[in-house]
VEXDREN-2710 file (C-alpha; in Angstrom, 1 decimal):
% VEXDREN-2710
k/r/px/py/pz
1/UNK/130.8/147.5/108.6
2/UNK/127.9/149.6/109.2
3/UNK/124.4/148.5/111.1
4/UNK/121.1/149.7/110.3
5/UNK/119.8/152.0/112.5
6/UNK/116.1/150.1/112.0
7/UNK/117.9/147.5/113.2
8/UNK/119.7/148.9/116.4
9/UNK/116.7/150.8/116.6
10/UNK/114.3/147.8/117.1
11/UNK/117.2/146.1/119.4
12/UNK/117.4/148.4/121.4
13/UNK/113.7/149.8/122.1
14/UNK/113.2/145.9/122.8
15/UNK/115.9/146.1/125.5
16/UNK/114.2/149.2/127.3
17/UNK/110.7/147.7/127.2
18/UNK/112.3/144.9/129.0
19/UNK/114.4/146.5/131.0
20/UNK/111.0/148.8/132.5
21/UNK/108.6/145.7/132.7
22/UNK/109.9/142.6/133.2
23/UNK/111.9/142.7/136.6
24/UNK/110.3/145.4/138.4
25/UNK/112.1/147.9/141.2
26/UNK/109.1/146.2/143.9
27/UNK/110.4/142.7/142.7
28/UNK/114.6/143.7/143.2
29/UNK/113.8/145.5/146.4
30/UNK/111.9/142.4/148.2
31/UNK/114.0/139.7/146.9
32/UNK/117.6/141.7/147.7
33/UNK/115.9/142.1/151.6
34/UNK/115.0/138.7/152.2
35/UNK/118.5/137.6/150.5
36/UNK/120.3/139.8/152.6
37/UNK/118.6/137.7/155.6
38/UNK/119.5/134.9/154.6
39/UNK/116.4/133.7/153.3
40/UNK/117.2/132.7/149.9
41/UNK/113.8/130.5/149.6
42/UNK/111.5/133.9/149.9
43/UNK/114.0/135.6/147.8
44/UNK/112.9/133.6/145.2
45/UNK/109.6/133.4/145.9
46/UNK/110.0/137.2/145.3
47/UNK/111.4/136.9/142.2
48/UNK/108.8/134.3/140.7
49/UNK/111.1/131.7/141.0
50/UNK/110.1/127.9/141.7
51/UNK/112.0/125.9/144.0
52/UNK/112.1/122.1/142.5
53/UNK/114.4/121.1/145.0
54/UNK/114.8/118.9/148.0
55/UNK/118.4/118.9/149.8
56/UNK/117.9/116.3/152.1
57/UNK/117.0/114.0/149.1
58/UNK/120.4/115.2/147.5
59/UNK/122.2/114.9/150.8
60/UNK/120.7/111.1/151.1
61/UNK/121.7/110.3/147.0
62/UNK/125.0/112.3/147.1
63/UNK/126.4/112.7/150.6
64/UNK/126.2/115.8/152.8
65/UNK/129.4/117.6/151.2
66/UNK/127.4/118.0/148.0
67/UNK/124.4/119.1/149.6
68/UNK/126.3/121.4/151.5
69/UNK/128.0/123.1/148.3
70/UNK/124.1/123.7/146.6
71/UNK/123.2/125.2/149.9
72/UNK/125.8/128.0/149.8
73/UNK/124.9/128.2/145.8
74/UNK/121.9/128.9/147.0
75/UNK/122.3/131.5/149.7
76/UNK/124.8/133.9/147.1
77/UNK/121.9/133.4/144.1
78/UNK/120.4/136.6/143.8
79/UNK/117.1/135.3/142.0
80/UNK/116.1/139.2/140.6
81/UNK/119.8/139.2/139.1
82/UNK/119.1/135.7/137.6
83/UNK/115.7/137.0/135.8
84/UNK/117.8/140.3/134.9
85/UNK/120.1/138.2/132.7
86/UNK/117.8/135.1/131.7
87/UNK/117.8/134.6/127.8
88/UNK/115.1/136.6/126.2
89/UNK/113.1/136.2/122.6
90/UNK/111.9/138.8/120.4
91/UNK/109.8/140.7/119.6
92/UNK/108.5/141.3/123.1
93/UNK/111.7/140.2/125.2
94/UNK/109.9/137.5/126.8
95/UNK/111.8/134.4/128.4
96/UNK/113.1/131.9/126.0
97/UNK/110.6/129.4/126.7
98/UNK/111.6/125.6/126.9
99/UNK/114.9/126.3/128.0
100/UNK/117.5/124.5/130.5
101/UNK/121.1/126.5/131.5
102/UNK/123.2/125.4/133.8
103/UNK/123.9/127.7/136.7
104/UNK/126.7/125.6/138.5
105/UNK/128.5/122.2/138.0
106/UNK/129.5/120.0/140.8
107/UNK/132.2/117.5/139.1
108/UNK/131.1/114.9/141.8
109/UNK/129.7/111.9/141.2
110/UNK/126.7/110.1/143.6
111/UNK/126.8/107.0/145.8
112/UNK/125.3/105.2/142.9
113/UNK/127.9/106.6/140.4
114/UNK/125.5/108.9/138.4
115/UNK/128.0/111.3/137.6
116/UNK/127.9/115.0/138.0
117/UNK/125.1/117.5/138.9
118/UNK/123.9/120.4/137.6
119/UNK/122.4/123.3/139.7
120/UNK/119.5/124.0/136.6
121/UNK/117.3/127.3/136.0
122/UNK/114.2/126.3/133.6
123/UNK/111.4/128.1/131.5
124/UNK/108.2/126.5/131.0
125/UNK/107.1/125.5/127.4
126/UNK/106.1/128.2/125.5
127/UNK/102.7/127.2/126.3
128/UNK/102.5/127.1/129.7
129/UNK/104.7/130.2/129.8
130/UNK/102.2/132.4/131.6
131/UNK/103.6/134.9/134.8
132/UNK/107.3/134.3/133.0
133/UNK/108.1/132.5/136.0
134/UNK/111.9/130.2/136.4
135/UNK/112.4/126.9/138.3
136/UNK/115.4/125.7/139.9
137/UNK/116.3/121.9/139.9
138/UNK/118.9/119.8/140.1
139/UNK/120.3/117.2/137.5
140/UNK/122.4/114.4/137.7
141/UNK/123.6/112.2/134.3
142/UNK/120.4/109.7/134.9
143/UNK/117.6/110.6/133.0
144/UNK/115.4/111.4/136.3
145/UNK/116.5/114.7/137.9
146/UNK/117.9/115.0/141.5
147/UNK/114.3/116.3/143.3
148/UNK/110.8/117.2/142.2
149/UNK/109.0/119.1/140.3
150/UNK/107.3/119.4/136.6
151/UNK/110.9/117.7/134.6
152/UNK/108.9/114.9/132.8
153/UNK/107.2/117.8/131.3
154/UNK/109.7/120.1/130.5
155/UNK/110.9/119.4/126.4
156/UNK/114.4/120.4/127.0
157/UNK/115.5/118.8/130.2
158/UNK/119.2/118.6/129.6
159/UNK/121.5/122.3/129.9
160/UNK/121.2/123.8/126.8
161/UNK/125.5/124.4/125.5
162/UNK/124.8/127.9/124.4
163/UNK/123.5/128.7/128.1
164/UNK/126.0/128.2/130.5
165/UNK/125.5/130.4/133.3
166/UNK/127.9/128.0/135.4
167/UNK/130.9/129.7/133.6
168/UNK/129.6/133.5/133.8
169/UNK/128.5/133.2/137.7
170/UNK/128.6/137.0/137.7
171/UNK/125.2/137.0/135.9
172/UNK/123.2/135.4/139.1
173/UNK/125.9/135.3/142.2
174/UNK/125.6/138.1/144.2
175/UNK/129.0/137.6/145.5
176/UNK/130.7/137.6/141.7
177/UNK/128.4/140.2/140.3
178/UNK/131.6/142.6/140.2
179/UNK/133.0/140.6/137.5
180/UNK/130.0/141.9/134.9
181/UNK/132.9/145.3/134.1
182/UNK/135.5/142.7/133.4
183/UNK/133.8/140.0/131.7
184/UNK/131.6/142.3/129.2
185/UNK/134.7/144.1/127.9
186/UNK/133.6/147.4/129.6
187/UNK/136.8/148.0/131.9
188/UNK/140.0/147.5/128.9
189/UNK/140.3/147.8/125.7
190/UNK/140.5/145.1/123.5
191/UNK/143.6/142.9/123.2
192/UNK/146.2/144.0/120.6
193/UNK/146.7/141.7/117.8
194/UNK/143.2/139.8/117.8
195/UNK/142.6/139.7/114.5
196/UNK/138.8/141.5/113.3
197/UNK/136.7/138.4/111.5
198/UNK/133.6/139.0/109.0
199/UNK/130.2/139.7/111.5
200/UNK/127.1/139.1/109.7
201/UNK/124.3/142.0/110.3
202/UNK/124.3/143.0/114.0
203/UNK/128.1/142.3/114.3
204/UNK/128.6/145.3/116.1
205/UNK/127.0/143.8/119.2
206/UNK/129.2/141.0/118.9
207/UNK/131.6/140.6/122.1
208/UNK/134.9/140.3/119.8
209/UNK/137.2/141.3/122.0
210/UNK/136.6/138.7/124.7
211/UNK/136.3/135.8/122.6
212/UNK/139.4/134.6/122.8
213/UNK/139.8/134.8/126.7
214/UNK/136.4/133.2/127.0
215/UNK/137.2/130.5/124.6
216/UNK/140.1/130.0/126.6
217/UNK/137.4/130.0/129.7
218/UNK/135.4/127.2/127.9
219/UNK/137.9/124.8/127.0
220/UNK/139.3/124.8/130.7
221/UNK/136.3/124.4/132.1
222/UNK/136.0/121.2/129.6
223/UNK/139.7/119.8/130.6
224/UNK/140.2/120.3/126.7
225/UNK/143.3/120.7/125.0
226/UNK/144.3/124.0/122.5
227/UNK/141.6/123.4/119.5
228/UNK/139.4/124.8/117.6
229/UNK/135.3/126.8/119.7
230/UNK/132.2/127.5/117.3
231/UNK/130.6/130.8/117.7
232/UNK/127.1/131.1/116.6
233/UNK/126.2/134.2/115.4
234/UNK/122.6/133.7/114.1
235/UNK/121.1/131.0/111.8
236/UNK/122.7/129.8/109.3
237/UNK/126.2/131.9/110.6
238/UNK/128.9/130.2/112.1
239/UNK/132.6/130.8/113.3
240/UNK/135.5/128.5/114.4
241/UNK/137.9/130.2/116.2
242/UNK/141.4/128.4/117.8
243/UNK/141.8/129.0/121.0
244/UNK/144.4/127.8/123.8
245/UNK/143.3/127.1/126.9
246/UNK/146.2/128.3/128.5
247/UNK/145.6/132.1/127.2
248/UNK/144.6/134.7/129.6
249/UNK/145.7/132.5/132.6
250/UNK/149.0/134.0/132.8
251/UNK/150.4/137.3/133.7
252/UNK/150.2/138.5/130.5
253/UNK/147.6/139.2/128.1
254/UNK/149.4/139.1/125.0
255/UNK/147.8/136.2/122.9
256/UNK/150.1/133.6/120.4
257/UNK/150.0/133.7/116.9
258/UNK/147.9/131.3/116.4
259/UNK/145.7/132.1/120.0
260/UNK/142.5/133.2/117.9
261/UNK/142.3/132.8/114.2
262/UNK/138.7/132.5/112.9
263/UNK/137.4/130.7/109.5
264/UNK/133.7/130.9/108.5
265/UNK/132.1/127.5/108.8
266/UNK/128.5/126.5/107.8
267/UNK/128.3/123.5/110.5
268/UNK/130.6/123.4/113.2
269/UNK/131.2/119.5/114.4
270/UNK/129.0/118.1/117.5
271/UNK/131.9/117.7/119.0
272/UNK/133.7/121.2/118.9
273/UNK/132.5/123.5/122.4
274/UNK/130.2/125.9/121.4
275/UNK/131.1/129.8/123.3
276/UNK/128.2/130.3/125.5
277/UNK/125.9/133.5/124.5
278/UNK/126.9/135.3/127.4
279/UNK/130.1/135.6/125.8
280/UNK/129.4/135.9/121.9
281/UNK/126.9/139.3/122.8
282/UNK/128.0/142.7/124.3
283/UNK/125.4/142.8/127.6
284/UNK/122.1/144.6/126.3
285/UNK/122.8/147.1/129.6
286/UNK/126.7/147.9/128.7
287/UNK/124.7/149.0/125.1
288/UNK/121.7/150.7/126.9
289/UNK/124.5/153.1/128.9
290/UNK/126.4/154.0/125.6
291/UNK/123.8/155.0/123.8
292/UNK/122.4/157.2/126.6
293/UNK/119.2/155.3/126.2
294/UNK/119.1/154.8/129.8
295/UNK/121.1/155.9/133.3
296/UNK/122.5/153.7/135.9
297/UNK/119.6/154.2/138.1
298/UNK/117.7/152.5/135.8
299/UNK/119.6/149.5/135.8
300/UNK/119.5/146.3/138.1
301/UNK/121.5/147.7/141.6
302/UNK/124.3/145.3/141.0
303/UNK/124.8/145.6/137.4
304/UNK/124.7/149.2/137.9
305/UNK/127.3/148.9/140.9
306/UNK/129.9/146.6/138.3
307/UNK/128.9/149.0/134.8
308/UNK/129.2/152.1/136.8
309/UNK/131.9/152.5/139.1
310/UNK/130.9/155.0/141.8
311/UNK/127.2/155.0/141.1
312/UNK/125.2/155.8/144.4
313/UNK/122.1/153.5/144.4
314/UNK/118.7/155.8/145.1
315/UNK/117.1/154.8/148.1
316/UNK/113.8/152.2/148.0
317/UNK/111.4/152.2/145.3
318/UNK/107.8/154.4/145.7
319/UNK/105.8/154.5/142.3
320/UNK/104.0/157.5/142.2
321/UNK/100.7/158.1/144.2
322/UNK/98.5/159.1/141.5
323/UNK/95.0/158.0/143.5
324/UNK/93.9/161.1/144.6
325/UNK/94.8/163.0/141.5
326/UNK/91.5/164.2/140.3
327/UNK/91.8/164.0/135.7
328/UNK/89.6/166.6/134.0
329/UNK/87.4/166.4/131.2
330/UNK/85.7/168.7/128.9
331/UNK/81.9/168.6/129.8
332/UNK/78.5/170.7/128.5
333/UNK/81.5/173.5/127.6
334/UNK/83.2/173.1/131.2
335/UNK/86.0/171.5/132.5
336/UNK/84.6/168.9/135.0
337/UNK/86.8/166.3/137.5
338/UNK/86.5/162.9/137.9
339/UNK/88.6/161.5/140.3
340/UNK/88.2/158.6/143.4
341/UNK/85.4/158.3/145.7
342/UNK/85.5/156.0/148.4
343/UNK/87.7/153.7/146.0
344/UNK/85.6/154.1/143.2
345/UNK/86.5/156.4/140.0
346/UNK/83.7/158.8/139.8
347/UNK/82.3/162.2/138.0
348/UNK/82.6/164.5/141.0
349/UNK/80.7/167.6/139.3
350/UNK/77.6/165.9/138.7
351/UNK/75.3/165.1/141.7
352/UNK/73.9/161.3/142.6
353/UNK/70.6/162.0/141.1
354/UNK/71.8/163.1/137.7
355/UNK/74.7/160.4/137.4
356/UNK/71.8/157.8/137.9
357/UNK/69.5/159.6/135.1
358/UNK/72.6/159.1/133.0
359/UNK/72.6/155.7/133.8
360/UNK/69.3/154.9/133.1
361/UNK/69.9/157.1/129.7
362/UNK/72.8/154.6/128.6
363/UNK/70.7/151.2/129.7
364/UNK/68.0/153.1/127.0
365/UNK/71.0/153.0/124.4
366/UNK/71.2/157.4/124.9
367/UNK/74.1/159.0/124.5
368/UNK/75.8/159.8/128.3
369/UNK/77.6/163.1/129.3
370/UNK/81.1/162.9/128.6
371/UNK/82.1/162.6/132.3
372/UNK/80.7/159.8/132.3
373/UNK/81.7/158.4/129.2
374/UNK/85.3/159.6/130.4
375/UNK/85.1/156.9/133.1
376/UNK/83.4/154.2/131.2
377/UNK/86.2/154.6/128.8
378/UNK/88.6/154.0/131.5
379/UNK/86.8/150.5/132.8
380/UNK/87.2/149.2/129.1
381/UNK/90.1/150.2/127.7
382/UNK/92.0/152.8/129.4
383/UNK/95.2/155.0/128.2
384/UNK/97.3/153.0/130.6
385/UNK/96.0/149.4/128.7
386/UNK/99.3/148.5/126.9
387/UNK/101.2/149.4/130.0
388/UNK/98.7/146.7/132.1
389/UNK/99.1/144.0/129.2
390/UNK/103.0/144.6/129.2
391/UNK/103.2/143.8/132.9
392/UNK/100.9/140.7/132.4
393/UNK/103.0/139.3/129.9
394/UNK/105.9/139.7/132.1
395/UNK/104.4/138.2/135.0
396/UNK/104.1/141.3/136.7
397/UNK/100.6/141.2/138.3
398/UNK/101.0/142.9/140.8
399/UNK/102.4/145.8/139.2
400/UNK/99.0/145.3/136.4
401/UNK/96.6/145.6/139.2
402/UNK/98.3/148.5/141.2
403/UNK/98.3/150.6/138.0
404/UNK/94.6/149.8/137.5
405/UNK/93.8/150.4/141.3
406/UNK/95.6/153.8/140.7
407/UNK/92.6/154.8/137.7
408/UNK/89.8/153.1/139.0
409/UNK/89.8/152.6/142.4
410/UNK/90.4/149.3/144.8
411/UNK/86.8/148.9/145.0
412/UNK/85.8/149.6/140.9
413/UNK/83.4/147.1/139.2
414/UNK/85.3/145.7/135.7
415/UNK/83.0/146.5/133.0
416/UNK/83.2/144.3/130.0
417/UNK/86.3/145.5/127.1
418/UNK/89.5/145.5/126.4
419/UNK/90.7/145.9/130.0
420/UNK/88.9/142.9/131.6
421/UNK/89.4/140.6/129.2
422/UNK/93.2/141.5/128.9
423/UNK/93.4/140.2/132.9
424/UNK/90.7/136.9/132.1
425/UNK/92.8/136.1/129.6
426/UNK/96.1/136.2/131.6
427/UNK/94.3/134.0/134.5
428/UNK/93.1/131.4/132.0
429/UNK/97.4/131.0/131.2
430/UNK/97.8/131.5/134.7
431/UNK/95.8/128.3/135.4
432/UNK/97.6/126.4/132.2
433/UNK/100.7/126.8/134.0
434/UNK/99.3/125.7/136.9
435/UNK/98.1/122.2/135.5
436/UNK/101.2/122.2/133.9
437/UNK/103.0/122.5/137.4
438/UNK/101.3/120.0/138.7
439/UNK/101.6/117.5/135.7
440/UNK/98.3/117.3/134.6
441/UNK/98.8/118.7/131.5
442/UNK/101.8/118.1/128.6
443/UNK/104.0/115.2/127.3
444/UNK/104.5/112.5/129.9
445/UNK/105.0/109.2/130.0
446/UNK/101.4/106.9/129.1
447/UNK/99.4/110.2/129.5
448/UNK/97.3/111.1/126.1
449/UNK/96.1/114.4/127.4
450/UNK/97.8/117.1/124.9
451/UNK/98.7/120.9/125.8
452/UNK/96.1/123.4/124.8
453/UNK/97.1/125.0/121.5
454/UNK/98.7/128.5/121.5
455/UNK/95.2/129.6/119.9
456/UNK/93.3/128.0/122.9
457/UNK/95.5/129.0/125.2
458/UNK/95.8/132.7/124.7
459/UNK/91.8/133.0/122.8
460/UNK/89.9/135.6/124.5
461/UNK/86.4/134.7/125.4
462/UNK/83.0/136.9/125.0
463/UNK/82.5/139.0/128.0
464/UNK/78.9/139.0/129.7
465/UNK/77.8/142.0/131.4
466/UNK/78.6/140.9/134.9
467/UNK/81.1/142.9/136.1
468/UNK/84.0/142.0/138.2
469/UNK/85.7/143.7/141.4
470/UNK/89.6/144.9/140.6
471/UNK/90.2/143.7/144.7
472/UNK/89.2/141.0/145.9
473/UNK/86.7/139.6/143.3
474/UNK/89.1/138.5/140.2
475/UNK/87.5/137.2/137.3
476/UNK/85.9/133.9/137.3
477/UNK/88.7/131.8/136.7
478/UNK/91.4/133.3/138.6
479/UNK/90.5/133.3/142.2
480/UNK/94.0/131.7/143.0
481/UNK/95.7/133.3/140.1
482/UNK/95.4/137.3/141.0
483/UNK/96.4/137.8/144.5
484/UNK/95.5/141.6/145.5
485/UNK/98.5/143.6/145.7
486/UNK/99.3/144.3/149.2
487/UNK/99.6/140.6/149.4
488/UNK/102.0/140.4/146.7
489/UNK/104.5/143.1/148.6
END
């Protein structure tokens, strides 16, 4: 079977655009330092990760033992790693929105008998999905979760079955993140006598040689006997495959006859395991490095340190310094700079005097010098503009305003285009998840008050001809929601 190369094509150039915007080297390098302290809280306050939390509450509700076992959780979650490997939708590799997976089980149950609890990672509703940001919780069996936070809210608050980070720890745990070679297939070859099943479009991204060991995984995990696993392979595509639970755990490798035989099936029963995603896909990274799209040092540290044995991480992060870097522009038959001037971008071959004529020319509706227009261009939509709205919609503000502080200065006065409303239109979402943290807004119990629609929430309003400040002076609606970025470091 053969794949499109359209297809691979799109799959792939998705993967990359993720890969450069949504976890960002500032983001890895602050989180893995405070980790490495000890301070797993800040570490995920450096990853854009919520804390819903509280474990004295759990130690009250489920004794100290418990408590004790989230902590250490806790301490070996690497919260960049987490956001590395978080499901992702197309076409712009955002977060699945909506989403509960389980990151660990603890097959205890509490004083009161509730049962066992989930260690949870949530996305917000699509929604209130602005800054891409993941929550950690607790949940027990009972419908209210074991601490606080936005859960009445959430649409999906029970672990999704496809999403089960608690049986692919190697995806968050710092400690286990050596297992990535084993578990994606990258280390062996695959098993001899697994037979090759019909893969709908795509199949060659499809994990087959490690089905049958991580089937085997699933139905341990479960207590279930040998029987049959559904592997979902898209809408409307499903396989069954048998698999013994005892398969793998041995010294040898060699599976039974009758280890993994697969049989198409439109609708596998609610009560056959379903094999968790992690395990159906090859890892978009193990893909990136084969087809020399991109190099270990362009991966996450840790899955670069399990994909690529040997690999000598570079040293700490520095994006280039590109402030002082004067741009030239053709000018009355000249080439003419315009570069930075006590933080503000500026023509620097034109004297005060004639910049203010021009000024005065452009308020008259004449037609400016083309240094000038050069850097009006840049202060409404600028060549770096899909670069700025990438790291928006990936939550990366601070990276979006540092590349805009780069062209126009700390100290630059937003004019009214494309640029400023691309970042008043990320703090109006910024402030729906906000309400939406704070339970003001959304499904909950007795409360009428509906989310915004997607239309509402994401509609770009008419700018006036105020201007705003890039530092310091955020648009009118986001004074909480743009810190300046040498607070965000």
């Amino acid at each position: 079977m053969t794949t499109p190369p359209a297809y691979e094509d799109s799959h792939l150039s998705r993967w990359l655009r993720v890969r450069e915007f949504a976890v960002p080297p500032s983001m890895i390098e602050t989180a893995t330092a405070r980790r490495q302290a000890g301070d797993w809280a800040g570490a995920c306050a450096a990853a854009h990760v919520d804390v819903d939390l509280d474990l004295r509450a759990l130690a009250r509700s489920h004794g100290t033992e418990l408590a004790a076992r989230v902590r250490a959780d806790l301490r070996r979650l690497a919260p960049d790693l987490l956001r590395w490997h978080m499901p992702r939708i197309a076409p712009d590799g955002l977060l699945r929105p909506g989403l509960t997976l389980a990151l660990a089980r603890y097959g205890t149950g509490g004083r009161d008998g509730s049962g066992p609890v989930h260690l949870v990672a949530r996305t917000a509703p699509a929604w209130a999905d602005s800054g891409q940001r993941i929550s950690l919780a607790l949940r027990g069996r009972s419908p209210s979760d074991t601490g606080h936070g936005p859960a009445r809210a959430h649409p999906h608050p029970r672990p999704h079955p496809r999403f089960r980070l608690d049986l692919h720890r190697h995806l968050w745990d710092a400690s286990r993140s050596g297992e990535l070679r084993t578990r994606s297939g990258a280390s062996d070859p695959p098993p001899t006598g697994v037979p090759s099943p019909d893969l709908p479009e795509g199949g060659l991204r499809c994990a087959v040689g490690r089905w049958a060991e991580e089937a085997a995984i699933l139905l341990r995990a479960e207590g279930r006997p040998a029987g049959p696993v559904a592997v979902r392979l898209g809408k409307g595509h499903r396989l069954l495959l048998d698999a013994d639970p005892s398969w793998g755990s041995g010294p040898s490798r060699a599976p039974s006859p009758v280890a993994f035989r697969s049989a198409p099936a439109r609708r596998a029963s609610a009560t056959v395991p379903v094999l968790p995603d992690a395990a159906t896909w090859l890892p978009p990274d193990l893909e990136l490095l084969r087809a020399g799209l991109v190099e270990a040092g362009g991966l996450h540290p840790l899955v670069a340190a399990a994909l690529v044995p040997g690999h000598v991480p570079a040293g700490p992060h520095r994006p280039p310094d590109r402030a002082g870097a004067p741009r030239l522009v053709e000018c009355r038959g000249a080439r003419h700079r315009i570069g930075l001037v006590d933080g503000v971008l500026t023509p620097l071959d034109h004297d005060p005097a004639e910049l203010r004529r021009e000024e005065l020319l452009v308020a008259l509706t004449g037609t400016a010098l083309p240094c000038v227009r050069a850097v009006d261009e840049a202060h409404r939509r600028p060549d770096c503009l899909a670069g700025v709205r990438e790291r928006l919609d990936h939550g990366d503000i601070a990276g979006a305003l540092a590349v805009v502080e780069g062209l126009l200065g700390p100290a630059a006065l937003l004019r009214d285009g494309a640029l400023r409303d691309a970042l008043e239109a990320a703090a109006r979402r910024r402030v729906t998840y906000g309400l939406y943290r704070a339970g003001l807004v959304g499904p909950a119990p007795g409360r009428e008050l509906a989310p915004p629609s997607p239309s509402s929430a994401t509609r770009r309003t008419r700018p006036d001809s105020r201007r705003t400040r890039t530092r310091g002076a955020p648009p009118r609606h986001a004074t909480s929601a743009f810190p300046s970025s040498s607070a965000s470091h």
